[in-house]
N, C-alpha and C positions, 0 to 999 in steps of 0.2 A: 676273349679279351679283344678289344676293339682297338682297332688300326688307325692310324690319320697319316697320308704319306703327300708330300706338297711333290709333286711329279717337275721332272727338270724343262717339259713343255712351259710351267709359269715361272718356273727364273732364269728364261731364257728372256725373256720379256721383261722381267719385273725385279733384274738381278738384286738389287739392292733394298727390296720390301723385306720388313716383318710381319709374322701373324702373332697374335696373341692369343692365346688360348685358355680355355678356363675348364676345364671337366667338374661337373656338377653329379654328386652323388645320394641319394636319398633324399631330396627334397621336396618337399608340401610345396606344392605350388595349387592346390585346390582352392576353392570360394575366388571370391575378389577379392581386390587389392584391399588391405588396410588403409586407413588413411593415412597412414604413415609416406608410404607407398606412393599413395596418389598425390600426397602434397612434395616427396620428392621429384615426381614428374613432372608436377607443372610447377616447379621453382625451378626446373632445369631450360625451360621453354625461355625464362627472362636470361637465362647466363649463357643461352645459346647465342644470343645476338651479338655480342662480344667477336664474333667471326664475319661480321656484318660489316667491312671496311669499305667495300668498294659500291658505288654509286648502283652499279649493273650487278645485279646478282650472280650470275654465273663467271665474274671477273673475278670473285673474294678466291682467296689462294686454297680453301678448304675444298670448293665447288672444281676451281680449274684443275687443279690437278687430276679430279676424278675425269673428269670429262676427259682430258688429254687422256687418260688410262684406259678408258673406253672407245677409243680409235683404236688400239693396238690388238684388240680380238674380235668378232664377228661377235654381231649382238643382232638384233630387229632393232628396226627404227624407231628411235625416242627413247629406249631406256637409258635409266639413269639409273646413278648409284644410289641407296638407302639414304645416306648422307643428304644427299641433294634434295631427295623428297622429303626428308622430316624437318629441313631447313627452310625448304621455303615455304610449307605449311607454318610454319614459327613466322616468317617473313611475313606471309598473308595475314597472323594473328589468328591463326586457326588451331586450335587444343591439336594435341597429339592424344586421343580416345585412348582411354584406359584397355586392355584386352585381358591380360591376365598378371600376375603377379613377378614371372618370371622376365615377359616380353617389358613390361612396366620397367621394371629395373635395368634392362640392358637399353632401354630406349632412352632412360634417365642419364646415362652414359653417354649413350651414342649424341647426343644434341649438347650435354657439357663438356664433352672434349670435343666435338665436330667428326668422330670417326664413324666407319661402319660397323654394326655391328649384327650380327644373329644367332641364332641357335635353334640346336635340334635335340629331337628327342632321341638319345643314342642308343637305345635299345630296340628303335628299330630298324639301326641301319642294315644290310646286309653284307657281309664279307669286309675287306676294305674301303675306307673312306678316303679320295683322293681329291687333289684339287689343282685343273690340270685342263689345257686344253682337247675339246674330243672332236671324236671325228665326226661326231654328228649321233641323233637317230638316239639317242638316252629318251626312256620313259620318263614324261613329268605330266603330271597332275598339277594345277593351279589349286592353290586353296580356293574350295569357293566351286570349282570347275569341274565338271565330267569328263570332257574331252581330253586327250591325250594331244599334248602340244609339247614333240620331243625337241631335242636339241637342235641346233645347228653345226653343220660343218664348219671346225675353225672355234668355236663358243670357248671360252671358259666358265667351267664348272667344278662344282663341287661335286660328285660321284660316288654313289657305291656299287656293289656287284649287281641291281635290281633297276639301275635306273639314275637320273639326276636327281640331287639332293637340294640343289642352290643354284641358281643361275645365273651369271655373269657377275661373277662376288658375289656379295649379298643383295641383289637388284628381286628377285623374286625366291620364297621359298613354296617345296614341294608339300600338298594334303600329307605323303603317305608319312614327312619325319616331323612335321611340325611342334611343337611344344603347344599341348593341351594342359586341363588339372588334374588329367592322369598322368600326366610327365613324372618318371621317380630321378629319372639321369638324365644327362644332358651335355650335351656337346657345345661350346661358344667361343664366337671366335670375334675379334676384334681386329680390325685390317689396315694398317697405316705404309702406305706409300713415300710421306716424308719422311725420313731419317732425324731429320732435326727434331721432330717431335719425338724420338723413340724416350725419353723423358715422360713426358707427356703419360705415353702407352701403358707405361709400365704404374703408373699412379693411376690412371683409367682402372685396368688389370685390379690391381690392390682393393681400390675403392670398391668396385664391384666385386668381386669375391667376398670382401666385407659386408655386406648388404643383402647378397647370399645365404651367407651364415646366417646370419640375425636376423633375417625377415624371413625367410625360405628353411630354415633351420638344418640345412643341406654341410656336406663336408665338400670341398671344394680341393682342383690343384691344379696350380697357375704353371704355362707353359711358353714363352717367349721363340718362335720359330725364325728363320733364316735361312740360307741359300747353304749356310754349315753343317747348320740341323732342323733337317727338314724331315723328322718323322717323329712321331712320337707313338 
């Protein structure tokens, strides 16, 4: 049975975040997207702009937040959150590329509520799944990548007993848990730093699980996390 423990290294920092969670069970995520799918994606690219308030890109309250939240743990120079990249790809008027049916759908999220979001393939994590600052030296594979580019001292990550799973939130994920169209289960998390939007999150959460269901034909069960309860 598989573990998710949010470690008190990130609500020491980030007392007052939610994660969202979503455990995806049995689902067809093979072939490409439906059209279904793909014309949710890029209907979600026009309803993303709506976050589009401030003159300077990185001033809109969706974008600052992240970035202020990206001072607070050790990262490499220049990364940003998910968020920030799928936005200003939308900014530029650049398509968010279709990849798979499952990534399709949380991306369709991720750019109409403005959060981050990811997921993994949870069969193959190892041991427990934590999410927590380390001390450095975690195994991570870039998708894409041969080379081993482990963690840094200080990082926040997502972790299991084999290595890093996520790194610095949702900023890059790991070849070895990614979600393929062999994916049957699946790990997702959704990451909100405002409180005022925890509203929001939770219709995010819904919508998506809904979509889930019915496009992925998958059994789904939604998990709302906190500095209360922070394991599941």
């Amino acid at each position: 049975m598989m573990k998710f423990i949010i470690e008190d290294s990130y609500w020491n920092i980030f007392p007052n975040s939610k994660l969202g969670v979503i455990l995806i069970e049995n689902m067809d995520n093979t072939g490409e997207s439906s059209n279904e799918i793909k014309e949710i994606l890029a209907k979600s690219h026009e309803e993303a702009r709506k976050f589009f308030v401030k003159d300077t890109f990185s001033e809109n309250p969706v974008i600052s937040i992240w970035r202020d939240a990206y001072q607070k743990f050790k990262t490499k120079k220049g990364v940003r959150s998910s968020i920030e990249a799928l936005l200003k790809r939308v900014e530029k008027g650049n398509e968010i590329s279709s990849i798979n049916p499952l990534v399709d759908l949380y991306n369709s999220i991720s750019l109409k509520y403005a959060m981050p979001c990811g997921a993994e393939d949870s069969d193959t994590f190892v041991g427990i799944l934590r999410l927590g600052i380390t001390e450095g030296g975690d195994e991570f594979y870039l998708i894409g990548e041969e080379e081993n580019t482990p963690t840094l001292p200080g990082e926040l990550c997502y972790k299991d007993d084999a290595g890093a799973v996520c790194r610095c939130f949702n900023w890059r994920d790991g070849k070895r848990t990614m979600v393929t169209d062999k994916t049957k289960n699946a790990f997702l998390i959704i990451e909100l730093l405002d409180n005022a939007r925890e509203d929001e999150l939770n219709i995010a959460l819904n919508e998506l699980s809904e979509n889930i269901q019915k496009y992925l034909k998958a059994s789904t069960k939604i998990y709302v996390l906190d500095k209360e309860n922070s394991e599941i």
